[in-house]
Structure formats: C-alpha cells, structure tokens
C-alpha positions in Angstrom: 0.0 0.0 0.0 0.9 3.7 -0.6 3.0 5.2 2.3 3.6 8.9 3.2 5.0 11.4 5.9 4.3 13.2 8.4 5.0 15.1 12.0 3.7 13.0 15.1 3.5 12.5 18.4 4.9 8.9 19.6 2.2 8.0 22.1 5.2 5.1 23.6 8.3 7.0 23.7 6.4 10.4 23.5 9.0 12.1 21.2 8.0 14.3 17.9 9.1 12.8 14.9 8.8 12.4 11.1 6.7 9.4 11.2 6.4 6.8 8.2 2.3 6.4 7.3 1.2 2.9 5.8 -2.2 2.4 4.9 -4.5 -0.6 6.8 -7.5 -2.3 6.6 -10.3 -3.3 9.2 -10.2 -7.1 9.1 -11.6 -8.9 11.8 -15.2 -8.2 11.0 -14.2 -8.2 6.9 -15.5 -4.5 7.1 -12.2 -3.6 5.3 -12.6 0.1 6.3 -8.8 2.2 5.2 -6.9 3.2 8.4 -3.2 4.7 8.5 -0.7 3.9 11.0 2.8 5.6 11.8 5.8 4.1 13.1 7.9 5.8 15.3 11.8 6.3 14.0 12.9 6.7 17.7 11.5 3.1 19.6 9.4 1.4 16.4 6.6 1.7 17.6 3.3 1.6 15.6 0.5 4.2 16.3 -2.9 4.9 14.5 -2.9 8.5 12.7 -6.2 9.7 13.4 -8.7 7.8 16.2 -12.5 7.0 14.8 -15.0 9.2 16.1 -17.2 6.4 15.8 -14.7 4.1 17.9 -16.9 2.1 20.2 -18.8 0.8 17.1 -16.0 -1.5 16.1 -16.8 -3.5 19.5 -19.9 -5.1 18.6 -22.1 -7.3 20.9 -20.0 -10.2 18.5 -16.5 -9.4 19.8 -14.4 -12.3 21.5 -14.1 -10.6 24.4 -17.6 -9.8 25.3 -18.9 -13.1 25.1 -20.6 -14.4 27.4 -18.2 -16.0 30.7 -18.8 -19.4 32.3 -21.1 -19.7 34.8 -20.6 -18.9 38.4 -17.8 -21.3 39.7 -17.8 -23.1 42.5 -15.6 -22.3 45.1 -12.6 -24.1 45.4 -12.1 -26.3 47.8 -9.6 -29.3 48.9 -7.4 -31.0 46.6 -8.3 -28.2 44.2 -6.9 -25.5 46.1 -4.2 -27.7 47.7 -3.1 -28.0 44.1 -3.4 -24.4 43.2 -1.8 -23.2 46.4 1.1 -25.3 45.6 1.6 -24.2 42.3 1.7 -20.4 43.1 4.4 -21.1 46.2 6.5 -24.2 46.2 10.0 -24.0 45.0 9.7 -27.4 43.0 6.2 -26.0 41.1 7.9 -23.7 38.7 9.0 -25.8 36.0 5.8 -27.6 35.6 4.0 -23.9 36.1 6.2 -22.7 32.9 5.4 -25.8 31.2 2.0 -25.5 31.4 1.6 -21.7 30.7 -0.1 -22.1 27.7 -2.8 -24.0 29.6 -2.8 -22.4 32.8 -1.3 -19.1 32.2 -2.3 -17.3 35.2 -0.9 -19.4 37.7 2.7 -18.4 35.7 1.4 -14.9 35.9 0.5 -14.7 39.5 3.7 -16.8 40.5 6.5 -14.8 38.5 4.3 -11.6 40.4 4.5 -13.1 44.0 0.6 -13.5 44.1 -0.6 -16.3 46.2 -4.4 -17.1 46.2 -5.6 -14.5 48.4 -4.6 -12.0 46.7 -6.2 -9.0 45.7 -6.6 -8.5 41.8 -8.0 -6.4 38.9 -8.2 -7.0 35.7 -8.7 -3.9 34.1 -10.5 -4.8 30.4 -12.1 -8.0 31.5 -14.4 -8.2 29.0 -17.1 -10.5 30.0 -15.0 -11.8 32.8 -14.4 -15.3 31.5 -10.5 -15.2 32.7 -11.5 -14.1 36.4 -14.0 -16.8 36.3 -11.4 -19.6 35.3 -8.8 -18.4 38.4 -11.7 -18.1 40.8 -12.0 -22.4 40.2 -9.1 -22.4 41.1 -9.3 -20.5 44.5 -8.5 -16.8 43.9 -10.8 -15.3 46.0 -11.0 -11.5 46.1 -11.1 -10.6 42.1 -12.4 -7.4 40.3 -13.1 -6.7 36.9 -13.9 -3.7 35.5 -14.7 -2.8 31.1 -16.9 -0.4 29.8 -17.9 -2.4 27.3 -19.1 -5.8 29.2 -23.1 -6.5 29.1 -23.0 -8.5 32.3 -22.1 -7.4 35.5 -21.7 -9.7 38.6 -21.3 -9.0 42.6 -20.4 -11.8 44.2 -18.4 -12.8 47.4 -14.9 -12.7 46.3 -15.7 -12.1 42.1 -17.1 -8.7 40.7 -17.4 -7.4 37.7 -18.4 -4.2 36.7 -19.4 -2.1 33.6 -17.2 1.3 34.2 -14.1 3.0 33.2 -11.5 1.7 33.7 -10.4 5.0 36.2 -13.5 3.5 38.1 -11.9 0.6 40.0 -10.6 1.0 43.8 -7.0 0.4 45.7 -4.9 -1.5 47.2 -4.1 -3.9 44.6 -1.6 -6.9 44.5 -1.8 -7.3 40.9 -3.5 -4.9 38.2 -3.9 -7.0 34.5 -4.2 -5.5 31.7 -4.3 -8.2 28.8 -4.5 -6.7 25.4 -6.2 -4.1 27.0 -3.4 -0.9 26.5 -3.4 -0.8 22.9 -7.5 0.0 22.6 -6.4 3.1 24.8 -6.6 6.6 23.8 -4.3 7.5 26.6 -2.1 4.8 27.8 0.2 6.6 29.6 -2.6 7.8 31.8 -3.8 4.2 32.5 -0.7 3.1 33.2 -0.7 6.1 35.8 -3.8 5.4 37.0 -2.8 1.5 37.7 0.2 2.7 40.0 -1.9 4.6 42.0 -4.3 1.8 42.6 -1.3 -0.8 43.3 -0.3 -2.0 47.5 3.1 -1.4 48.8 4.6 -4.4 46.9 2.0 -4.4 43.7 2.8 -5.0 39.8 1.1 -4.3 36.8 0.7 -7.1 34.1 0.8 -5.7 30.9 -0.1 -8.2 27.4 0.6 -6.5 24.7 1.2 -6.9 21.0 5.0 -5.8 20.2 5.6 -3.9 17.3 9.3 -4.6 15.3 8.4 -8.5 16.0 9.1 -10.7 13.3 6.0 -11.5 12.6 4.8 -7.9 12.5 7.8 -6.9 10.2 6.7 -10.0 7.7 2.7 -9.2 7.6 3.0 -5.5 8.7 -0.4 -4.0 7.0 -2.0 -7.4 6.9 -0.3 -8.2 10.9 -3.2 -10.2 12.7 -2.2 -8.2 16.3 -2.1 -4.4 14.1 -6.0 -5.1 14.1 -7.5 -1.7 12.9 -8.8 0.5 13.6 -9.0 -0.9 17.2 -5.4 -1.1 18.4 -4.5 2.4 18.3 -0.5 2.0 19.5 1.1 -0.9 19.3 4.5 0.0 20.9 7.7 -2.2 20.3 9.5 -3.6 23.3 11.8 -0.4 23.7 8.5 1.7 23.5 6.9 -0.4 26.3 9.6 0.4 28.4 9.8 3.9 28.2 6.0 4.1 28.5 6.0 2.3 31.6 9.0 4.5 32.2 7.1 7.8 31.6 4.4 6.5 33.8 6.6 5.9 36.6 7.1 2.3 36.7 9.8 0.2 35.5 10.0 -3.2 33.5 10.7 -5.7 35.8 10.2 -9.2 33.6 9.5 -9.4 30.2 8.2 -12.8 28.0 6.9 -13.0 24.6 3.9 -15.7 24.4 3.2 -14.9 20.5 1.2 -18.0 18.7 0.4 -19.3 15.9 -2.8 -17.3 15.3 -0.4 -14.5 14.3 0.7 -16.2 11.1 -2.6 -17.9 10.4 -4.8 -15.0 10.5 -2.2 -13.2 9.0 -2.5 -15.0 5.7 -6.0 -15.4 5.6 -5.6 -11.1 5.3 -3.1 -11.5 2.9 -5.2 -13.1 1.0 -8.2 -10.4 1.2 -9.9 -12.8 3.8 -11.4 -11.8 6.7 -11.1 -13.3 10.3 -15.1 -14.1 10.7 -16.3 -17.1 9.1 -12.7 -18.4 8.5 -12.4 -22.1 7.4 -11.1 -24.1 9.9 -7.6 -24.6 10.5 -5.0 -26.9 8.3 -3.6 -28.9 11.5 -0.4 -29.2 9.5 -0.2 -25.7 9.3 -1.0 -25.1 12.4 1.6 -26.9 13.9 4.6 -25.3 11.7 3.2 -22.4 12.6 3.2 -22.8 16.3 6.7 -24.3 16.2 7.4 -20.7 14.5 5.9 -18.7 17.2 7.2 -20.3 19.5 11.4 -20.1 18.3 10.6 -16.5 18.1 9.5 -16.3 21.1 12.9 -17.8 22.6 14.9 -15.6 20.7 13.0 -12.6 21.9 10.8 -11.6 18.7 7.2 -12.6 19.6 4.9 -10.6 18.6 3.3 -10.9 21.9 4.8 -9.5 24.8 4.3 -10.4 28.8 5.2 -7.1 31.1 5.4 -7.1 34.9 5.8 -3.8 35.6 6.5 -2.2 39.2 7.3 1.3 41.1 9.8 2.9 39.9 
C-alpha cells in the first residue's frame, strides 16, 4: 500500500518525529474500512494516525471478548486448592508452572508476580469476565473486573465485575492486568498512571501487549493479525513499552513473549483479502509449523506478543 509522511507525536516514547504512514484495513469483521498507522523512528513503535470518532462501534455485541463468561464457579475447595496453592508457592512447582503456561497461564502470571491465592486482583478490560471466572476455580478469592464495554455485571463474594471505566476501580491492589487491553487506549500513559496509583506497597502491573518490530509484525506488517484496525491504536515495540511504563513511573521488571500461531494464520487469511469471521477451519499441519514458528521467536525474543510485569519505579 501507498506510504507517506508526516509530524507526530509517539504515544510510547512520547517524542516528535517524522513518522512513516502505511495504509491498513479493518479485518476482523471483513468491514475492510482504510486506516493509517505511523511508526515511530525513535523506539518502532506503531501508532494509529487519526482515532474513529465512531470508535466504540468497532466493538460489537459479536467481539471475542464480550462473550458471554462461564457460569458462576464453585468455590474451590480441597485437593483443588491444595493444588493451586502449591503451584503459586513451592520452590519445586515452577518448571511444571512454565510448562504448562499455555494452559494455565495465570498461575505463571500470579507466580512470576508473587501472588498467592488471596490476593487481591483487577483485571482492568475484562471483557465478560471469562478469565476471572477460570482463576476463581481455582481458588482466587477476592477478584475485580472492570470494562466499559461488558453487558454483564456480577457481585459476588470474592468475584465482581463491573461495567465502568477503567479509572473506576478501587486500591490497594496486588496485581493490576491489563491483557490486550493498552493498545485500545486513547491515553495509555494515563492508565498506566492510574494502575500505579491503585497498586499496594509491593503491587505490579501485568501488561499483554502486541510488540511492534516482532518478526512476525515486520513479515505481515499491514495485513499483521495483532495491528487489528482501527481498534489497536498503538502498538508500541518492546523499547517503546519500556519507556511508556518509564514515563508513567514504573519500571520493567520481567518481560516474555507468548506470541502464537494465530499471528501467522490469520495473518494470511488477510493476505489473502480474507477476513477473520467465518474463516475455514484450520489446516492442522499448518498449524503446527506455525506454532513451532511462534514459538522459536518467542525464545529468541521476537514474539509478537509480549508479557510485562511492571512495578514502582
């Protein structure tokens, strides 16, 4: 697609630059509306040009993550929580916590962020809470989710959800998520601001992002699953995420990629003009080179999904 320059602001490293403009496409939904991005010279990063004024309609009832969550889960209780408890503290749980990330990610999350299952925890974006519902099996027991988006709300000993901004939620936290949540922001810097005021003494910030400059990003770049226009409006670069969380007074205290296969199948289907609804399903062959992909660049440090515990700087 036709490129161009011009003068912008990097919303990740916040520095005024003679950005490169590519043109995109709305894909998800197959609406295929045009949308320009900018990357940053300075950190990489990838910014939208100029935000929808008719934003919130690209989040319709449809979207993944406003589907409906599981039913109310019962609490956790023996061998369960033994088990969980276990995972989240013993010295000789790790390796089969990292092992089975893919499957029980949160327990990896919590662990690497000192959470045991008591903790108290937001997840800022949660959608429909499906995720909250899936730790509270497992014997979290004071969670809080907040979206302005979700069409169900719940208040519940130990689980609430709640339809408000995300400036809405309280204090005090042990752990603040934000999973693919920054990139739909306006203002990240703020809500990364706003998530350090809300954090305890000895709090963190999970941030899941997609990383701009990945490989797979470099090889798809306007047809890049994780670019998803006009909805992501910065996708910052692992240098940009650190000076963001820099600028917002927190520092980078682990980083992981945990990019998958989806990246390159999706991707293709849009290089191919075809959307993500009403895909075909999935060659298993292709799958699995594909995942074997995502995961070696993950090793070497070019997924194009990145894990970010951030705390006080």
């Amino acid at each position: 697609m036709s490129e161009r320059r011009t003068v912008m602001i990097c919303r990740a490293c916040g520095r005024e630059d003679t950005f490169r403009v590519f043109g995109a496409r709305e894909m998800l939904f197959g609406w295929r509306h045009p949308v320009e991005y900018g990357e940053c010279p300075q950190c990489g990063s990838l910014q939208i040009a100029a935000i929808p004024g008719n934003l919130a309609e690209y989040y319709p009832a449809n979207y993944y993550s406003l589907q409906a969550p599981p039913v109310r889960a019962k609490t956790a209780r023996g061998l369960r929580r033994a088990w969980a408890n276990w995972l989240l503290t013993s010295p000789l749980a790790g390796g089969w916590v990292w092992r089975q990330r893919r499957k029980y990610p949160f327990f990896h999350w919590c662990r690497m962020a000192g959470c045991g299952l008591d903790a108290k925890i937001l997840d800022l974006g949660c959608g429909s809470g499906g995720l909250l519902r899936r730790m509270q099996r497992y014997g979290f027991s004071d969670l809080t989710g907040v979206d302005p988006y979700t069409s169900i709300e719940a208040d519940e000993p130990g689980f609430r959800v709640r339809r408000a901004e995300l400036n809405a939620a309280g204090e005090g936290y042990d752990l603040i998520m934000l999973h693919h949540v920054l990139e739909h922001l306006v203002d990240p810097r703020a809500a990364l601001e706003d998530a350090r005021a809300r954090l305890g003494p000895r709090g963190k910030v999970l941030v899941r992002i997609p990383v701009a400059a990945s490989e797979t990003c470099q090889r798809y770049r306007e047809n890049w699953f994780n670019l998803d226009p006009p909805r992501h409006l910065l996708v910052p670069s692992r240098s940009g995420m650190e000076t963001l969380a820099g600028r917002s007074g927190l520092r980078v205290a682990r980083t992981e990629f945990d990019g998958m296969e989806t990246g390159y199948l999706i991707s293709e289907l849009y290089q191919r003009d075809l959307p993500y609804t009403g895909r075909a399903p999935d060659d298993p062959g292709q799958v699995r080179r594909f995942r074997k992909m995502a995961e070696a660049a993950n090793a070497r440090g070019e997924g194009d999904q990145g894990v970010f515990w951030l705390e006080r700087a």
